[in-house]
C-alpha positions as CSV (number, residue, x, y, z in Angstrom):
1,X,-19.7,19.7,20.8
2,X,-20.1,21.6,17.6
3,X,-16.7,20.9,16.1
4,X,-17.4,17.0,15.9
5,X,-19.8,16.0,13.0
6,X,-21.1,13.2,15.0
7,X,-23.6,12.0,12.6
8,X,-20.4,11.5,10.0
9,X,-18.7,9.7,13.0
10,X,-22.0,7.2,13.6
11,X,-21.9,6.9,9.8
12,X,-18.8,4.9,9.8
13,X,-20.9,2.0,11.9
14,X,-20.0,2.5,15.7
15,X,-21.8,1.7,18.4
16,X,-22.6,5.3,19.8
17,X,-20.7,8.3,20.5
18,X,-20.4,9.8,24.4
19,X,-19.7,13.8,25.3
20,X,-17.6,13.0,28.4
21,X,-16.7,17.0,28.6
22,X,-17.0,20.1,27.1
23,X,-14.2,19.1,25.0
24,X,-13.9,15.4,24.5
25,X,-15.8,12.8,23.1
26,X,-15.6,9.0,23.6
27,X,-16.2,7.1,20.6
28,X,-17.7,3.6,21.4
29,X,-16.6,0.9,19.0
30,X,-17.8,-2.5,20.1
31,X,-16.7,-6.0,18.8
32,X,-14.6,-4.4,15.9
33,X,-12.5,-2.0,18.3
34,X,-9.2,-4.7,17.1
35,X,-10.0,-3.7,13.7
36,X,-10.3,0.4,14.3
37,X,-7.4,0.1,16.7
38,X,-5.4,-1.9,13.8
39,X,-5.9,0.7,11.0
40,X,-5.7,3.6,13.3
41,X,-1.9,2.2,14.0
42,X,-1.9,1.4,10.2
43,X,-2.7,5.4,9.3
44,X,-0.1,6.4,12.2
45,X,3.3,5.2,10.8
């Protein structure tokens, strides 16, 4: 996936990064997936 700058995305502390398709990536959190999923509502609104 050459759009994605996956090593800017591990950067940030997750757990790992999965291709799940030519065009889609899963982004594996871990124990502070309340947190992401908080700020990511946060930056939403």
């Amino acid at each position: 996936m050459r759009k994605v700058d996956q090593q800017k995305i591990k950067s940030t502390g997750i757990s790992g990064i999965k291709e799940v398709g030519p065009t889609s990536i899963q982004v594996i959190v871990g124990t502070n997936v309340q947190f992401v999923a908080d700020e990511i509502t946060k930056l939403r609104k």
